[in-house]
N, C-alpha and C positions, 0 to 999 in steps of 0.2 A: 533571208528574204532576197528573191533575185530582185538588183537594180533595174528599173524600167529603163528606158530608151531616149524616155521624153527629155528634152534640154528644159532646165526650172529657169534658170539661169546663163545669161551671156554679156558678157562686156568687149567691145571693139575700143581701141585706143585711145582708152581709159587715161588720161591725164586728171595731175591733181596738184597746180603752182599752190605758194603761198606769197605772196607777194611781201616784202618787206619795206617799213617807210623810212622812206629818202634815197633809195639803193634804185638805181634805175634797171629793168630789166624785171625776168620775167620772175625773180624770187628761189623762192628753192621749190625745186624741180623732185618734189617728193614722188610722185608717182610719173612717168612715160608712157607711153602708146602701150599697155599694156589688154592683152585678148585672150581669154578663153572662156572655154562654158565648163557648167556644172550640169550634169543630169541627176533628174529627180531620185532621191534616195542613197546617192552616192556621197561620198565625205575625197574632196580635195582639200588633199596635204598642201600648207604652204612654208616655205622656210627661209632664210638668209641671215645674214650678220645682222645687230641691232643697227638699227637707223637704216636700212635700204627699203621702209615702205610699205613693211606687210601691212602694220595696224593701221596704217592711213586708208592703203588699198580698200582693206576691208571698210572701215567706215564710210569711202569716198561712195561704195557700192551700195551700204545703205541711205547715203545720202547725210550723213550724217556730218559730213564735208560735202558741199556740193562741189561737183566735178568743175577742171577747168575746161574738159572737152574731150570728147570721145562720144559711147554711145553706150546704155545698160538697157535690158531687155530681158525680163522679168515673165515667166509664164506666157511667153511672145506679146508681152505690153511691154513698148519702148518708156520707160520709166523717166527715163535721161535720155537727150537726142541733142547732139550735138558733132554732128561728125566734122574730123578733119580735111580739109583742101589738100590738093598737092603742093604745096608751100608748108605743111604741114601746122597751119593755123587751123581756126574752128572755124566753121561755114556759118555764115549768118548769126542768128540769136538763139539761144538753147530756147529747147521744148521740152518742159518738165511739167511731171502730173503730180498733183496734191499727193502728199507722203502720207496722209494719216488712214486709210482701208488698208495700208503696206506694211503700215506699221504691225499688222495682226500676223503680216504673214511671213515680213521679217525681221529678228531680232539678233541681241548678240549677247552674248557672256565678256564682260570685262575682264582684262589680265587683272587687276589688282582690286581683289574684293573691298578691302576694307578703305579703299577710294569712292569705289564706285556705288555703296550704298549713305545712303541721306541718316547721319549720326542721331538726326533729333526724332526719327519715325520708330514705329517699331516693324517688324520685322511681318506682321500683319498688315501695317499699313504700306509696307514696300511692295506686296506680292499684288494686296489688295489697288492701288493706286492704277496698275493698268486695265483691270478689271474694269473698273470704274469710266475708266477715260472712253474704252471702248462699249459700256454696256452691257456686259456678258453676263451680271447679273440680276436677277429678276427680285431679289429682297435682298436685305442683308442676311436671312438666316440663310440663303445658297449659297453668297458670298462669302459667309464662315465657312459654308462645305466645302466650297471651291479652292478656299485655303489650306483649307488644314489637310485635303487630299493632294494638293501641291508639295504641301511642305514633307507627309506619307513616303511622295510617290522620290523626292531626294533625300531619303533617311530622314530626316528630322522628326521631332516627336513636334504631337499638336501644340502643347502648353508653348512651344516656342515662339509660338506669333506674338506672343505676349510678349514677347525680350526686345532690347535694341541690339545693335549689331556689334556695339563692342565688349557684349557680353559671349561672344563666340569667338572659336579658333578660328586661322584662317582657311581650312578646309570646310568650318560648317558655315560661314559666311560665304566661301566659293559656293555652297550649297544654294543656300537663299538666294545668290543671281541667277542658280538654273534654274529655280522655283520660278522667279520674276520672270527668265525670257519666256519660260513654258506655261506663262498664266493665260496668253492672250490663244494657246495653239497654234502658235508658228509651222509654218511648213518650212522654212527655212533658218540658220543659224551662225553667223561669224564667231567663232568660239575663238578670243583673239589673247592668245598665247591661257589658256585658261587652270593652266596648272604649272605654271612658271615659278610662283609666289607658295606656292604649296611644298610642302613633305612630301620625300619621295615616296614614302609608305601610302602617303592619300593621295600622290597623284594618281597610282594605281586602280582605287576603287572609283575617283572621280571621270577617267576615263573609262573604265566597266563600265559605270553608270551611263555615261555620254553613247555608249553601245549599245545600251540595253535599248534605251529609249529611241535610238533612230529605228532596231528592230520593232519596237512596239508601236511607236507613231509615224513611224514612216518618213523620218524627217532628213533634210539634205544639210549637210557641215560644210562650210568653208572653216578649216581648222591652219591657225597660225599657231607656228612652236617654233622652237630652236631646237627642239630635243630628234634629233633624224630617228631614234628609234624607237620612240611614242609617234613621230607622225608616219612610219613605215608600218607602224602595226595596225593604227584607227585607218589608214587613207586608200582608197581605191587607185586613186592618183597625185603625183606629187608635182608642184609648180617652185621654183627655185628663183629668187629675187636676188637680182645684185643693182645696188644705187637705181633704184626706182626702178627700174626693166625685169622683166621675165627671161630669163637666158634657157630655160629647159621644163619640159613640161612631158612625161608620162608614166606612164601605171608604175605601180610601187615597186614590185620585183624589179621590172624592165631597169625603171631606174638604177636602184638601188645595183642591180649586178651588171649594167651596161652602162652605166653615166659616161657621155658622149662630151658633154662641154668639160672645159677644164676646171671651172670655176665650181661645179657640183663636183670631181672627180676632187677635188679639192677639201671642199665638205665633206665628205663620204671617208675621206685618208685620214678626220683627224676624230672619227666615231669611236672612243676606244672598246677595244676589242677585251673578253673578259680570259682569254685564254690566251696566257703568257707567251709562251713559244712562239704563235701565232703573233701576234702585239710585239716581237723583238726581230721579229722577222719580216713583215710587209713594210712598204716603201710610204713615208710619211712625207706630204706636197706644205712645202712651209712656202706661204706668199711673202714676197718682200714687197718693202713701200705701206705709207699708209691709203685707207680710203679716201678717192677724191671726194670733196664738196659736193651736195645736191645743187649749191648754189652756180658753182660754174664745174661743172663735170665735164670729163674727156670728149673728146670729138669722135666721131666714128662709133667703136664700141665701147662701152664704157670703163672695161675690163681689162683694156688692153694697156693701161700702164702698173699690173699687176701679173699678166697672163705672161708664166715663163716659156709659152708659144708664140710671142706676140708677131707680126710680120707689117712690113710697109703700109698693107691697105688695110689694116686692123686699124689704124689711127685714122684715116681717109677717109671711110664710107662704113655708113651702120648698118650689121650684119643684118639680114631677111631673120624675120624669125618663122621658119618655117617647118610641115613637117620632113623628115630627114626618113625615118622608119614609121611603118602603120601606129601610128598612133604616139608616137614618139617626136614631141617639137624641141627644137632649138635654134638658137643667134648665134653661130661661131662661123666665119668665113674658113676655118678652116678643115671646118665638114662639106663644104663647098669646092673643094679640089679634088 
């Protein structure tokens, strides 16, 4: 299926604080001014070290954490409106639209299935619950169809609606959350690290799957992993997160053989490679230091007391994140000389 054109999806400098009690200031700075779009039918790759933001990202977008400022814009409806000043605060008071007609049209797959389903339900009444909330069906005998073609359509047999969830592995519980997001027919899906928790033998078919079904319903993926070569194979394009920021952002080849920032060139040198000679041979990028704090991170870029590039104005002033090549973005001042 060629990807349409249309942008579904856009976020402009997207922040997302958490504020802490007693600790004066703005909290932890889990997400930053972070911007781009998704077009309809396409799957952006997301990736970084744990803790720099992707799952927050992803839920701050569903609203699932409401934003501390920025602006999301949803099928060209401003969802979220809150744009930043040149002081780089939030202008006035957020404009936000009722989440529950969104809820149909965006959903997400949890990293850790057997968190994120309700232990005392069964497995019918998990799929069945947003059916219900939204109306989609017209008795309960379509509402049995509705199910048990759900549960079909991600390998599961019928009779399993009848089970709870810790009667399943954790591949056929990952199953049951895509049955869940795909009950209400989302056009949209944060699949937020969604085979982390899995066997590598099932994360294979669970991504097939996650394939099959953007082919057949037409549906767009914001996809979070750590795995660069699960999200180089599902992703059209890939966005690379270090301490709440976006430092790089293009098409999966481009990236993957041109990675411009150091911090991806970084990621990219530690993908082991399965042929020897090769793997004893290519030059491996070891960062020294640890990650700084969300709560009070570097000044300027956030990378730069990591980056064995670093220079004067790297700590001074934070880098533009722009684009550098057609379609190729990044934040390094010293793609800028």
């Amino acid at each position: 299926m060629e990807k349409e054109e249309k942008i579904l999806l856009e976020i402009k400098n997207l922040r997302k604080y958490f504020p802490i009690k007693g600790i004066k200031g703005p909290g932890v700075q889990a997400v930053q001014d972070v911007s781009f779009y998704i077009k309809k039918g396409e799957t952006l790759g997301l990736v970084g070290e744990s803790g720099c933001g992707k799952t927050t990202l992803g839920r701050t977008i569903l609203r699932l954490y409401e934003p501390t400022g920025g602006c999301i814009t949803y099928d060209g409806v401003p969802i979220y409106n809150n744009p930043l000043g040149p002081d780089g605060k939030p202008v006035g008071k957020a404009e936000a639209v009722n989440m529950l007609p969104y809820r149909r049209k965006m959903q997400i797959i949890f990293q850790d299935p057997s968190a994120s389903l309700d232990p005392r339900m069964t497995v019918g009444e998990i799929i069945g619950e947003a059916i219900d909330i939204h109306k989609l069906a017209a008795n309960k005998t379509e509402r049995a169809d509705m199910i048990k073609e759900l549960l079909k359509k991600v390998g599961l047999n019928t009779e399993h609606a009848n089970r709870y969830p810790h009667e399943f592995s954790g591949g056929q519980q990952q199953r049951v959350g895509i049955a869940r997001a795909l009950a209400v027919k989302p056009e949209f899906i944060v699949c937020d690290e969604p085979i982390s928790a899995l066997d590598v033998s099932i994360q294979s078919q669970v991504v097939n799957m996650l394939e099959d079904m953007q082919q057949e319903m037409g549906l767009t993926y914001l996809f979070i992993a750590h795995d660069l070569s699960v999200v180089r194979h599902i992703s059209n394009r890939i966005g690379v997160m270090y301490l709440g920021s976006l430092v790089e952002l293009g098409e999966s080849y481009e990236l993957n053989r041109h990675p411009i920032h150091p911090y991806t060139q970084t990621l990219l040198s530690a993908v082991p490679v399965p042929d020897p000679k090769l793997s004893r041979t290519r030059q491996r990028i070891v960062l020294e230091g640890d990650i700084p704090s969300p709560m009070n991170p570097p000044s300027g870029c956030r990378f730069h007391t990591r980056c064995p590039y670093a220079k004067a104005i790297c700590s001074q002033k934070t880098p533009e994140f722009k684009e550098h090549e057609p379609g190729h973005w990044a934040a390094c001042h010293l793609l800028d000389q």
